[in-house]
N, C-alpha and C positions, 0 to 999 in steps of 0.2 A: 654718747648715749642720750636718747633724749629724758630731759631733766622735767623732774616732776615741781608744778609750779604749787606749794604749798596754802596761794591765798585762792587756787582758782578751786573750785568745786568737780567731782568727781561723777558724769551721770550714772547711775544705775538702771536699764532700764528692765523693768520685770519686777513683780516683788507678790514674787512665789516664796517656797522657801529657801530656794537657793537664793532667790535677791534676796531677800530679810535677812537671812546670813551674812551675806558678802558686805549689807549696806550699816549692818550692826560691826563687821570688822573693821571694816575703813573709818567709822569712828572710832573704833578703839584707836587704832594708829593715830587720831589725831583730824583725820581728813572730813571737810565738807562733803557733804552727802546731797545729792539731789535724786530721789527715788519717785519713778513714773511705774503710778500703778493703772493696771486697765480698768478697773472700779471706782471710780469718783466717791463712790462710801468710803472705801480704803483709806485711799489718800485725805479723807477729812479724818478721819480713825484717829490714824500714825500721829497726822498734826495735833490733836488734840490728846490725845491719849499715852501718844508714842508706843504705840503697841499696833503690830498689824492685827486686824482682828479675824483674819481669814485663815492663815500662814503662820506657824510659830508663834502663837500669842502673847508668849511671857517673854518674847526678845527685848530687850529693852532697845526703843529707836528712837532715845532724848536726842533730839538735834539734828536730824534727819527731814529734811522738808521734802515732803509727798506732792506730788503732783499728777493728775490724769489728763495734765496736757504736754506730747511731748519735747514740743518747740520752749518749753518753762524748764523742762528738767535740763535739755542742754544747754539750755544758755550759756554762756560763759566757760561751761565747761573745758579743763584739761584732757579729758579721755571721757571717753563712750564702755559701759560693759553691761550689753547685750547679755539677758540671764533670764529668757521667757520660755517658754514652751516650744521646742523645734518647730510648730507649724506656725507660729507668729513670729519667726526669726526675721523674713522677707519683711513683711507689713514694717518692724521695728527699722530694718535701714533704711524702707521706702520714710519715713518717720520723718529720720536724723538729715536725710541725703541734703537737702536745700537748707539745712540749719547749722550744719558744723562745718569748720574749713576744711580743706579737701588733706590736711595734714595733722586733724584731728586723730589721734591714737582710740584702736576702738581693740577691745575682744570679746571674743565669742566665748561664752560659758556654756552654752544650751548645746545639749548632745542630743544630735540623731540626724537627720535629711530633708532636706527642703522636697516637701510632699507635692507641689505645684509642678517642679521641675525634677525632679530625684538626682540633683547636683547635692555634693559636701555642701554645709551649712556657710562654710569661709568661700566659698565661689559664688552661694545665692547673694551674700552679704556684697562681694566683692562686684558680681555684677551691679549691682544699686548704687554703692558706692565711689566705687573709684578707687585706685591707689592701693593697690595689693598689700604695698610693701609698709603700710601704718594698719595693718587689720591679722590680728594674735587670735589664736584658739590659746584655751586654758581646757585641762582634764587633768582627773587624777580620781583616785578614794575619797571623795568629799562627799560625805551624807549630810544636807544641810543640819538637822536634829542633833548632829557632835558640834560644827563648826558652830552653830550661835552661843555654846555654851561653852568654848575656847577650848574645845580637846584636839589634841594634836593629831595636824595631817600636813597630808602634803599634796602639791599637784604640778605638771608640768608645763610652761606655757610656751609658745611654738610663733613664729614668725617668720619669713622669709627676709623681714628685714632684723639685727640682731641684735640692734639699739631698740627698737620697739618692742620686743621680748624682755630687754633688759629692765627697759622702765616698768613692763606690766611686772615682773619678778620682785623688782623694790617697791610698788606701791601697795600690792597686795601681800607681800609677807611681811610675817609678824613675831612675836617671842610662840605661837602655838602653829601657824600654818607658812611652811617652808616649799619655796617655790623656786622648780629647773629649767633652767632657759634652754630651747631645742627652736632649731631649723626646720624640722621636721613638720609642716601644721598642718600638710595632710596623711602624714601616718596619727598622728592626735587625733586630726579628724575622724578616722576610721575605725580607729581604737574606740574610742567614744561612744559612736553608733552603732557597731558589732555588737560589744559588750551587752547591751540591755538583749539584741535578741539571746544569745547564750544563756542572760540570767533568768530569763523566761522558760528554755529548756531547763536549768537545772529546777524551778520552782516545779515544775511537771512531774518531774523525776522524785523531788521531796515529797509532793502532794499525791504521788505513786505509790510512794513508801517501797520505792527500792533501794532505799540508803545513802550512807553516806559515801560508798565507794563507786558507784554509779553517778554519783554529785562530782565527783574527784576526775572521773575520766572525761566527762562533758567539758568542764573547765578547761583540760589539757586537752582535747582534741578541739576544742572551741577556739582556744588561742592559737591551734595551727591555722585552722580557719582565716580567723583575721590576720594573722602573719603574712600569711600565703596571696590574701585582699589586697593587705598595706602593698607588699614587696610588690606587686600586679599593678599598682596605681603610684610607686613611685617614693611610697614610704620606705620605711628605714626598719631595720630588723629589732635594733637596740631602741628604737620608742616602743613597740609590739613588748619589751623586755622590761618597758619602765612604768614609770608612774601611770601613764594616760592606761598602759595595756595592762599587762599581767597587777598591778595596782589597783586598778579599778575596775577588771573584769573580776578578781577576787573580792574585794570588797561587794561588788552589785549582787554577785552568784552566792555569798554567804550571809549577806549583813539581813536582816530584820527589817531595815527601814528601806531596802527596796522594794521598789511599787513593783519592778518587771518580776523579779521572784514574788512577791505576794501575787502578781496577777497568776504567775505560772499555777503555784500552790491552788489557789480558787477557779481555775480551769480545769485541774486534775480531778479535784473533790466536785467541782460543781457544774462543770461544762461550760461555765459561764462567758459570753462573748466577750470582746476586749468593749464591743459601746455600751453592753450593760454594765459591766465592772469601774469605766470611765463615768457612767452617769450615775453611780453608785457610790463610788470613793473619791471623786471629784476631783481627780487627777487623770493623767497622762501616760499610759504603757505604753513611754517613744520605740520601746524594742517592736510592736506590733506594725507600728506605723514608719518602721524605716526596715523592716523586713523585705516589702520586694523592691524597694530601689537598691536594697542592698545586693541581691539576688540575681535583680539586673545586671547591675555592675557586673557582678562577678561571671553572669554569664558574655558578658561583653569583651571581659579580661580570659575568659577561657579557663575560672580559677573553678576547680569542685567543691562547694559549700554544702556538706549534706547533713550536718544537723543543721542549720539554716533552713533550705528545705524539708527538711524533716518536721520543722517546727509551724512551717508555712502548712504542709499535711494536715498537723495536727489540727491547727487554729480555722482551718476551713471544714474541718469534720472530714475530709476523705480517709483518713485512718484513725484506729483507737489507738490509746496510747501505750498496749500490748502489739498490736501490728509495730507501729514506731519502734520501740525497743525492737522488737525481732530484726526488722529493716537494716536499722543502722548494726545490730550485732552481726547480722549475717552479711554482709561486705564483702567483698572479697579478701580476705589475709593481705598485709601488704609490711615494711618496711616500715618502722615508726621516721616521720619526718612531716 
């Protein structure tokens, strides 16, 4: 396995709220923190205040050195973990690529698809950098809002190589967040990016007010969806079954603190675009923005995705969201699978 070096510092790069999470846990454990934020405010914030001032403000980030240069954050670094917004995933390993060794351990935390090329996130990352077999996806139910405040979760992280899973498995878990090593990192991938479109359809459905059993079959016919994606591209049934899938599609389609259900919800009620809703709540609907690479794919894999489409209908205004409903219920009858 490769062994985690306790004196060398760990980069984080992102500090969103999932970096301010991740970068508040690896102190708790003990570890050097190097946090690259894209705000040069930020990162004087952190150092001075120890508090991001953007992201989770009452995290506490004592000992955490902020940086908004990112040849500083990796210096010296043991491992790389990528935790930005799916569209600056690329930019970050164009970033790192001439500054860490080529057997630097990196993973990917950021869920959804490289927008430039509509490749998995671990492919765009992988073309930039080099060396497949040191570069992990991590997924699972992790709402940043639980984890900076030590409530228990869990998530899965995935490699092709099983030593570099192992290590990401030991560095990030903790006595509150327990981490399963898998082979699998493009069923995780997939899993990951699905998920927010689905939690998008079920916000529609909440903000419909057709209840909670029209919430309940999306989820379940959602997770055929990406099963039937993963298995198409290579994934695994039993990741679709684990933490990254049925884990995190549950958690994004019920929890509170999802942006893609809150966007769904404020589309139903308000019509509202996904750029006015993003320039509005100062975030990211990655489910809007990995919708047709996802789409593509599937039409490329020859897989039927039709709440996927259904929700791409929606979001372009070619159907209301009573057409929708009728669509998807009038289907043709078929065989549950």
């Amino acid at each position: 396995m490769t062994s985690i070096d306790a004196s060398a510092p760990v980069a984080v790069i992102g500090a969103g709220s999932f970096g301010t999470a991740v970068s508040w846990m690896l102190r708790q454990s003990g570890y050097e923190v190097n946090l690259w934020c894209y705000d040069p405010d930020d990162a004087r914030a952190i150092n001075e205040t120890a508090h991001n001032p953007s992201f989770l403000s009452d995290c506490d980030l004592a000992g955490v050195r902020a940086t908004s240069v990112v040849a500083e954050a990796v210096k010296n670094c043991q491992s790389v973990i990528i935790v930005t917004p799916s569209f600056a995933v690329v930019d970050a390993a164009l970033g790192i690529a001439d500054v860490i060794s080529s057997e630097t351990p990196v993973v990917i935390l950021s869920k959804g698809i490289d927008l430039s090329g509509g490749k998995l996130l671990l492919d765009a990352v992988v073309e930039e950098i080099g060396n497949r077999d040191r570069v992990a996806v991590l997924s699972g139910p992790n709402h940043a809002e639980e984890l900076s405040r030590g409530a228990y979760a869990g998530a899965t992280v995935a490699c092709s190589n099983e030593s570099v899973a192992e290590y990401f498995q030991n560095l990030i878990s903790n006595d509150f967040f327990r981490v399963y090593v898998s082979n699998d990192p493009v069923g995780v991938s997939l899993c990951g990016a699905s998920k927010n479109v689905i939690a998008i359809a079920c916000g529609i459905t909440r903000g419909a007010g057709f209840g909670d059993n029209a919430v309940s079959v999306l989820i379940t016919r959602g997770l055929a969806e990406i099963v039937r994606l993963a298995e198409a591209c290579g994934g695994k049934l039993s990741t679709c079954m684990g933490l990254a899938g049925v884990g995190d599609l549950n958690a994004t389609c019920n929890s509170l603190h999802s942006r893609n259900g809150m966007y769904g919800e404020a589309f139903a009620r308000e019509g509202v675009s996904v750029e006015d809703y993003e320039k509005r709540r100062h975030m990211v609907v990655e489910g809007a923005h990995a919708l047709e690479p996802l789409l593509r794919l599937g039409h490329e894999k020859g897989v039927e995705l039709p709440i996927m489409e259904m929700v791409k209908k929606l979001l372009n205004k070619d159907v209301t969201i009573e057409e929708a409903a009728a669509g998807l219920m009038g289907r043709e009858l078929t065989k549950e699978r």
